[in-house]
C-alpha positions in Angstrom: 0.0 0.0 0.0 1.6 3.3 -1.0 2.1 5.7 2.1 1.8 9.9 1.7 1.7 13.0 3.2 0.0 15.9 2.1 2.9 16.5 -0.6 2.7 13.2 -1.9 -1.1 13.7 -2.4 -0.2 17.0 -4.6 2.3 15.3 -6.8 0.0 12.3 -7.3 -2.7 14.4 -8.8 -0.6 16.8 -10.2 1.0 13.9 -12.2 -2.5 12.4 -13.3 -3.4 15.9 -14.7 -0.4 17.2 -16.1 1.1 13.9 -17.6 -1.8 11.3 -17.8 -4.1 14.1 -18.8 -7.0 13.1 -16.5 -9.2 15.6 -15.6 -9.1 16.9 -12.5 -12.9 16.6 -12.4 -12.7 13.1 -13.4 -10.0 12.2 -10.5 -13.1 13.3 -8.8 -16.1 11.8 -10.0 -13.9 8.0 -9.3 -12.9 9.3 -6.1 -16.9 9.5 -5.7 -17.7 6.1 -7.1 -15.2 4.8 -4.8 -16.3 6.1 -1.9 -19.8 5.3 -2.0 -19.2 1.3 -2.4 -18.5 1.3 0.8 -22.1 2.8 2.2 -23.8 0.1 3.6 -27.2 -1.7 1.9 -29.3 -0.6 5.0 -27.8 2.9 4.9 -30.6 5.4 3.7 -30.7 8.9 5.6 -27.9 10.5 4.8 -26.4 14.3 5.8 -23.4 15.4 3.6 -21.3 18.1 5.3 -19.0 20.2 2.6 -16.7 22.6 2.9 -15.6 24.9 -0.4 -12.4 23.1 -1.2 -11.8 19.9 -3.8 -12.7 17.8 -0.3 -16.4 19.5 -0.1 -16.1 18.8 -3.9 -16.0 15.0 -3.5 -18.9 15.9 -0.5 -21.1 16.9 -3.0 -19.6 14.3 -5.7 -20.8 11.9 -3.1 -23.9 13.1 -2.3 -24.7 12.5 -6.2 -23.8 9.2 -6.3 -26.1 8.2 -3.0 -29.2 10.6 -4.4 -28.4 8.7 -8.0 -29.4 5.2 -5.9 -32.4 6.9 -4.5 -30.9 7.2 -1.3 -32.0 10.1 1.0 -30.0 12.3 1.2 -29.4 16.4 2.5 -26.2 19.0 2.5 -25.3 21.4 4.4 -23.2 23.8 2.6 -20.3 25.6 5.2 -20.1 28.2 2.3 -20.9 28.7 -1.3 -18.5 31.4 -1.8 -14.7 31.1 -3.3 -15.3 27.6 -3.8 -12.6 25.6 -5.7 -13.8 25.1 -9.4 -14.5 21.1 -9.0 -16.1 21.8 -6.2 -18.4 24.7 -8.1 -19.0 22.3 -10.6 -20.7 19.4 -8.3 -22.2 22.2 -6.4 -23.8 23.1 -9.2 -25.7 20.0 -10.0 -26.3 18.6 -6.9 -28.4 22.0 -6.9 -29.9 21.4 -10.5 -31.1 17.8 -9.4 -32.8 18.4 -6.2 -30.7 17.6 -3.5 -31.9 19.9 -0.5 -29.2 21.9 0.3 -28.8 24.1 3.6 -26.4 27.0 4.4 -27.5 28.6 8.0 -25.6 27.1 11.0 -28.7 27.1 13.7 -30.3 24.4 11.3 -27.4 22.0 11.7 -28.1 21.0 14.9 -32.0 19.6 13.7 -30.2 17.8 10.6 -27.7 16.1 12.0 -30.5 14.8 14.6 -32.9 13.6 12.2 -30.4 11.7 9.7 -28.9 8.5 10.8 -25.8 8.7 8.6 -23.0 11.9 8.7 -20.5 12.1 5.4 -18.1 15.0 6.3 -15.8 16.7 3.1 -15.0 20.1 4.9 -10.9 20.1 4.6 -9.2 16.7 3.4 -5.7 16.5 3.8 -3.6 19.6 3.6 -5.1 21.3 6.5 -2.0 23.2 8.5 -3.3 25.5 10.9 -5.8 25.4 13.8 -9.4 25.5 13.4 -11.7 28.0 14.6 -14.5 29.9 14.0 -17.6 28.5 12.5 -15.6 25.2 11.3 -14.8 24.5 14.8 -18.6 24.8 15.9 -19.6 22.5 13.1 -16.8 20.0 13.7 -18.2 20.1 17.8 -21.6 19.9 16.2 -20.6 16.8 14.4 -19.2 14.8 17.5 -21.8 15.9 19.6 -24.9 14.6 17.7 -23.4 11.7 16.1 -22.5 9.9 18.5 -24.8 7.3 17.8 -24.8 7.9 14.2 -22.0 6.6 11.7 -20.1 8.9 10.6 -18.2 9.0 7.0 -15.2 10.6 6.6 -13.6 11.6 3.0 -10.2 11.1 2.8 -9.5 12.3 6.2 -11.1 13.3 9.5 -11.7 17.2 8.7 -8.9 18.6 11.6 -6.1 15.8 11.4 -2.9 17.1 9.6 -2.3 14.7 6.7 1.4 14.8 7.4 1.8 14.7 11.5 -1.8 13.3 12.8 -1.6 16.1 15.0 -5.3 17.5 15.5 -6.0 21.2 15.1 -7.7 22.3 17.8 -10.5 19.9 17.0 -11.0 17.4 14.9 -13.8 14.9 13.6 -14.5 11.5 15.2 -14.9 9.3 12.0 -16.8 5.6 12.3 -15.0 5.5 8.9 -12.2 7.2 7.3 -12.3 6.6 3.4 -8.8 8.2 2.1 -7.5 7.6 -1.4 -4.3 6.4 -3.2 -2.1 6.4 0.0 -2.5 5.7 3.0 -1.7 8.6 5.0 1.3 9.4 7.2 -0.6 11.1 10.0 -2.7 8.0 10.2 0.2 6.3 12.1 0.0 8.4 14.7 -1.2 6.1 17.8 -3.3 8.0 19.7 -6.1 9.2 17.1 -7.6 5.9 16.7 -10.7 7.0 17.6 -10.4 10.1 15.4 -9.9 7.9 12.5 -12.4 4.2 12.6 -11.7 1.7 10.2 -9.6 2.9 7.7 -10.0 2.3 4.1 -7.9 2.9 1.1 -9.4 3.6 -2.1 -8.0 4.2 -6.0 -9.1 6.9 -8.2 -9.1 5.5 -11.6 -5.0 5.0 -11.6 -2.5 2.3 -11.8 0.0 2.3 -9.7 2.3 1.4 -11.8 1.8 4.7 -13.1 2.8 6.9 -9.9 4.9 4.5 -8.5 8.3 6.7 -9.4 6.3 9.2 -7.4 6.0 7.3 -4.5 9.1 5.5 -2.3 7.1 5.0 1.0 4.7 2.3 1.5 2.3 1.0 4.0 3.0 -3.0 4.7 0.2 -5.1 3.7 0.3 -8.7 3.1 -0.3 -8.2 -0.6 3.5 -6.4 -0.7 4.7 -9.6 1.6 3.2 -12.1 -0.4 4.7 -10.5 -4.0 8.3 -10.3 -2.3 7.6 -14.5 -2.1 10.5 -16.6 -3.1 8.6 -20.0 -4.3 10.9 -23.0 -3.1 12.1 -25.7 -6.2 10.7 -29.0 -5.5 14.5 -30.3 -6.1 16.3 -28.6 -3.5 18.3 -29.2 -0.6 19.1 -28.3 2.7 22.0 -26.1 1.4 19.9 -24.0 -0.8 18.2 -22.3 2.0 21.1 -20.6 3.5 23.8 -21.9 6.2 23.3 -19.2 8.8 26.1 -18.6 11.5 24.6 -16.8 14.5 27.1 -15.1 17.5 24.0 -14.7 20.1 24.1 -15.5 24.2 26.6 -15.6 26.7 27.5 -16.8 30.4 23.8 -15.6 32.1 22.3 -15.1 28.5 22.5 -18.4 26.8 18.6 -17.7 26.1 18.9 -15.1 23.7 21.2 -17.4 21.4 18.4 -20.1 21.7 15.7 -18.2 21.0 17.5 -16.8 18.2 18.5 -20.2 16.5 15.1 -21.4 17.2 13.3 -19.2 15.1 15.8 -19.0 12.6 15.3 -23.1 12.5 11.5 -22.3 12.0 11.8 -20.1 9.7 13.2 -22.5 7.1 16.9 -22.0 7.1 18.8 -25.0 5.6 21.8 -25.1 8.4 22.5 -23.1 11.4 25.0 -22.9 13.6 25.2 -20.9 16.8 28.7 -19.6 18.4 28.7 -20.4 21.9 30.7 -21.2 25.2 32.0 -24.4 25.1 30.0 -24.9 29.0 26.8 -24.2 27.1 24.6 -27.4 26.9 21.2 -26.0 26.5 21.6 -25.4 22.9 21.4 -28.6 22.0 18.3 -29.2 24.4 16.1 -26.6 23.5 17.7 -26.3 19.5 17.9 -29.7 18.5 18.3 -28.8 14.8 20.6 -26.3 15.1 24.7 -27.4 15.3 27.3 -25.5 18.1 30.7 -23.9 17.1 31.8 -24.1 21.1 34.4 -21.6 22.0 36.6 -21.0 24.7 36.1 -17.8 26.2 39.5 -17.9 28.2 41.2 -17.9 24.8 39.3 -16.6 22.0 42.0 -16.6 19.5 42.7 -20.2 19.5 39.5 -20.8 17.9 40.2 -18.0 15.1 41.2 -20.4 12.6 38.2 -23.0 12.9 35.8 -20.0 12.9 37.5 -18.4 9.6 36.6 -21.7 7.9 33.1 -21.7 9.6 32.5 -17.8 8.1 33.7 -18.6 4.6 31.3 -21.6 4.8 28.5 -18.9 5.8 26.3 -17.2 3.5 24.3 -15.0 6.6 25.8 -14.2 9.8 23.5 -12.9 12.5 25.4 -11.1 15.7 24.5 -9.2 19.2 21.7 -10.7 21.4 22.8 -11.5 24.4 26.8 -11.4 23.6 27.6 -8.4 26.2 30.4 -5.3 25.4 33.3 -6.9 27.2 36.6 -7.0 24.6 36.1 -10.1 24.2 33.0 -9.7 22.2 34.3 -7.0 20.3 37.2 -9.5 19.0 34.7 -12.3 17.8 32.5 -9.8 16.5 35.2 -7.9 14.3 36.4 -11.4 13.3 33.0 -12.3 12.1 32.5 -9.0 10.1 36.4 -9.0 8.4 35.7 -11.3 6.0 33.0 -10.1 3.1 32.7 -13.0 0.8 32.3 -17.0 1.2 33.7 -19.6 -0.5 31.2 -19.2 -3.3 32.3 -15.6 -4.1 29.0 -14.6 -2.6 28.7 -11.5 -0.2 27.7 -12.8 3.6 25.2 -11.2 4.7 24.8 -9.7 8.5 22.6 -9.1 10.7 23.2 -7.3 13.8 21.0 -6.3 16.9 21.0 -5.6 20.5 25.2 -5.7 21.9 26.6 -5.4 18.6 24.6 -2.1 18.1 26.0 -1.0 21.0 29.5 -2.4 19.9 29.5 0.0 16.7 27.7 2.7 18.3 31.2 2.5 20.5 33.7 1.6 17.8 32.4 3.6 14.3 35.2 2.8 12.1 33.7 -0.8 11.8 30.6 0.4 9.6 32.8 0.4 7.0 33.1 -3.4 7.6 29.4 -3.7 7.0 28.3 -1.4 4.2 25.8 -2.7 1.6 25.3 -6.0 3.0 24.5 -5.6 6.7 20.4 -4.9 8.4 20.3 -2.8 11.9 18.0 -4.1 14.0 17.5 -1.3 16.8 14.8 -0.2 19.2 14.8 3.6 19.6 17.4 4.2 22.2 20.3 2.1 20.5 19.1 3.8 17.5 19.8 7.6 19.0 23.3 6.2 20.4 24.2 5.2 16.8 22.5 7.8 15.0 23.1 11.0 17.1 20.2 12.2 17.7 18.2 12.6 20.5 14.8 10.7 21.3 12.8 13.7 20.9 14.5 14.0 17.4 14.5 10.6 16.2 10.5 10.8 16.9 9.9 13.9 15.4 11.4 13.6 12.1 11.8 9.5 12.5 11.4 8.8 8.8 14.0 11.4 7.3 16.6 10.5 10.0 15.9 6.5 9.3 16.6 7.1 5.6 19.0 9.7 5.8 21.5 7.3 8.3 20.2 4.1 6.3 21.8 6.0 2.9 24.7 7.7 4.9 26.4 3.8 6.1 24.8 2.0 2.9 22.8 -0.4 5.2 19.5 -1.8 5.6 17.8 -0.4 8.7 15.3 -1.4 10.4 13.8 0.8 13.3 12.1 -1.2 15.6 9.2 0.4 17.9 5.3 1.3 17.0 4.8 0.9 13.2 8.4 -0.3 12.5 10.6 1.1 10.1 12.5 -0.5 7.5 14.5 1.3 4.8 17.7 1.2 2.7 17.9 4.8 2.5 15.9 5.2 -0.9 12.6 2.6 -0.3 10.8 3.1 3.0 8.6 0.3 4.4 6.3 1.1 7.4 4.9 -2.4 9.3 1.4 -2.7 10.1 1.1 -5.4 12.0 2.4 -6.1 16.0 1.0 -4.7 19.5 1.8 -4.0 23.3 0.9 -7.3 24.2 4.5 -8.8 22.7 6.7 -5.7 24.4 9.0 -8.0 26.4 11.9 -9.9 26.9 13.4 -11.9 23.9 11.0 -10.5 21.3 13.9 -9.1 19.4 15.7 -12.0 19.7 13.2 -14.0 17.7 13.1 -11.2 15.3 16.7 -11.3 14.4 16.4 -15.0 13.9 13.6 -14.6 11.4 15.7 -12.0 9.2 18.8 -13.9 9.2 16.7 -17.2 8.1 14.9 -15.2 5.7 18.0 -13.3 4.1 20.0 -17.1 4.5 17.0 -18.3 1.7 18.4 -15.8 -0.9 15.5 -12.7 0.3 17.0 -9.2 -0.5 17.9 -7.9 2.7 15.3 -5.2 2.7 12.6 -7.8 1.8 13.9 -10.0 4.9 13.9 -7.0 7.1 10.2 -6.3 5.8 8.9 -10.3 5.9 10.7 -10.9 9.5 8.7 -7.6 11.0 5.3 -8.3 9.5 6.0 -11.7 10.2 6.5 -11.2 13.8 3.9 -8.7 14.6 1.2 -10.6 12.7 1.5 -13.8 14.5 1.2 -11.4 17.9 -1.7 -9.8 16.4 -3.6 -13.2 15.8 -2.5 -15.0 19.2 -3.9 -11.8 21.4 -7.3 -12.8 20.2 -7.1 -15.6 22.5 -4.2 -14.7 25.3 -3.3 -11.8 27.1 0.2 -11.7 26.7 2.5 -12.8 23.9 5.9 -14.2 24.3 9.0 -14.9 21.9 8.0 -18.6 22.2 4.6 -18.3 21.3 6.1 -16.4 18.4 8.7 -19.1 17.4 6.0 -21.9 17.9 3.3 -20.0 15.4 6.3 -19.1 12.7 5.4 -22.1 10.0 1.4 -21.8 10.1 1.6 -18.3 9.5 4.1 -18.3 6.7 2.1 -20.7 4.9 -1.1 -18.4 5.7 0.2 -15.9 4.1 2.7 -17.2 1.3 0.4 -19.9 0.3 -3.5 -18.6 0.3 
């Protein structure tokens, strides 16, 4: 699903007109027809609210459309002065065929009573400054009497900017937002849930493939997941789907490399093999599939040699939960990023999280070790100690900064947090799947497993990043519909089902 602000929305139609030559009147008229599929059979007394701008336009486009079915159907008109020319023009008609139009504010209040169905057009998208006057009484008007009504709203609840979510003073409380093209930015904004209903995302008479050099930001859907599917040959073997090498756990931590083999094991990677102390015995308890590189922690470089031949067998190599920042760790982990290509020629891949963020948040001269074929895996705070930039920064430009550092150090990053971010600095990928009921201990531990299956299986990194997060936060999403809480091995022990749900359907 292609994600917009209000800039992307003006390109978009400026493209349609200038280049594709649609009418602007036409963009319209579909944005209309689209809209009103989604009125309900039983939904018959309808009041259409419309401002003077193109968004009052499609108000009174719609309101065409539902008098055209015989529905019943009023408008109230904010103003019929200075009104955009589409908008003139449906104004124009809706007046011509009879439609019952009202203009005086102190009838509002008896309108909105006696209809059972509110479809408000009074700003759309590109609304930047806070409402007052008589548009904040009607928007008040609006909540207040409909609030056991359904309310419609086109494109965007009138009072949410398009870009931030932020609401301007006031906003409308939609049953239903019905937005077109993109899905909008500011609709990722958590806390306007209730501004915004069930959201809906409806086209305008154009092909994507015809704006998609417009567009580099899109919405994850399982659609985009599905098409980025890698179908697996009936003939092949265990050493086609990737020989992944994960550095994970330590003395205290041995869970975190467990929980990352085992989901890299359910994910379907061919061969993996986990770095770990030689004292470790749980691997093999809890991991039976996966194989142990033991090392002796008193003397790391003794095992240098063995593990040199165990990289340049490697085609993925995952690194950091659990590992700790001792010097120690910093030695293994720059051994396991010196080396760029396997025995095959082929680049190995990386994926790092958790300590070995931290590691090259405290030792920068190793990105250039990693560039163009490493994902980031960090949560907000590792994120600002690698980036720079403060929390408060990070969140209020988050998707500029993400590319911008994802572009700067030619890697794949993905930002982990509330509608996680993945991006290689050009393509931006927002998730939208996962929930609070999964924010604990070991979750990104699973997560890191996933990728490095997923990029082990010959996935672009960017496409493992995107697969392992909506992945991970769909699996949560379908297991709080009968638990409470969600755990990494509720995640690990659902991983199969749902690829084949979604891969195979």
């Amino acid at each position: 699903m292609l994600l917009g602000g209000n800039e992307t929305t003006k390109k978009i139609d400026n493209y349609a007109i200038n280049e594709l030559k649609i009418p602007s009147i036409v963009l319209m008229e579909n944005a209309a027809i689209s809209f009103t599929k989604h009125i309900g059979k039983n939904e018959d007394n309808f009041l259409i609210i419309c401002g003077k701008g193109n968004n009052g336009g499609d108000g009174y486009a719609i309101a065409r459309q539902l008098f055209s079915k015989e529905k019943k159907v009023k408008i109230f008109c904010i103003s019929d002065e200075n009104m955009s020319n589409n908008c003139s023009v449906n104004y124009e008609i809706c007046k011509n065929s009879g439609i019952e139009i009202f203009y005086k504010l102190e009838k509002l209040d008896k309108l909105l009573l006696e209809c059972d169905v509110v479809v408000e057009g009074i700003f759309g998208t590109g609304l930047n400054s806070e409402i007052k006057g008589i548009y904040k009484d009607i928007i008040l008007k609006i909540n207040e009497y409909s609030k056991n009504k359904k309310v419609y709203a086109i494109d965007i609840p009138s009072g949410i900017n398009g870009d931030t979510g932020e609401i301007m003073g006031v906003s409308v409380k939609a049953d239903v937002t019905i937005s077109f093209v993109t899905y909008k930015k500011g609709f990722l904004k958590s806390d306007i849930k209730e501004y915004l209903g069930k959201v809906i995302i409806e086209n305008i008479g154009l092909n994507k493939n015809n704006i998609v050099h417009i567009v580099s930001e899109y919405y994850l859907t399982s659609e985009i997941i599905k098409g980025f599917h890698i179908k697996r040959d009936e003939n092949s073997h265990k050493g086609d789907f990737g020989k992944v090498l994960i550095f994970a756990g330590s003395s205290g931590f041995y869970g975190a490399g467990n929980i990352v083999a085992k989901s890299c094991v359910r994910s379907g990677a061919g061969l993996t093999t986990v770095i770990t102390d030689k004292n470790n015995f749980s691997l093999n308890v809890f991991v039976p599939e996966a194989m142990s590189f033991p090392i002796n922690f008193e003397n790391i470089e003794e095992n240098f040699e063995k593990l040199e031949k165990e990289i340049l067998n490697s085609d993925v190599i995952a690194i950091g939960p659990g590992i700790g920042k001792s010097q120690k760790a910093l030695k293994i982990f720059e051994k396991l990023i010196s080396i760029e290509k396997n025995n095959k020629g082929n680049v190995i891949k990386l994926v790092l999280d958790a300590d070995a963020l931290n590691l090259l948040s405290e030792n920068r001269e190793l990105f250039e070790k990693i560039k163009s074929r490493s994902v980031l895996t960090p949560h907000l705070i590792e994120f600002s100690r690698l980036s720079g930039f403060s929390l408060e920064e990070i969140n209020r430009d988050k998707f500029e900064i993400a590319k911008d550092f994802a572009q700067k150090y030619e890697i794949t990053l993905l930002l982990k947090g509330k509608n996680t971010i993945i991006t290689n600095g050009k393509t931006l990928f927002v998730n939208s799947t996962g929930n609070s009921r999964m924010a604990n201990g070991g979750m990104g531990d699973c997560l890191t497993g996933i990728i490095c299956s997923l990029a082990g299986q010959k996935y672009g990194l960017v496409e493992s990043a995107c697969i392992g997060a909506y992945l991970h936060g769909k699996i949560a999403d379908k297991l709080v519909k009968q638990q409470y809480i969600v755990n990494a091995s509720h995640i690990i022990e659902n991983i199969s089902e749902c690829m084949k749900e979604i891969f195979e359907v």
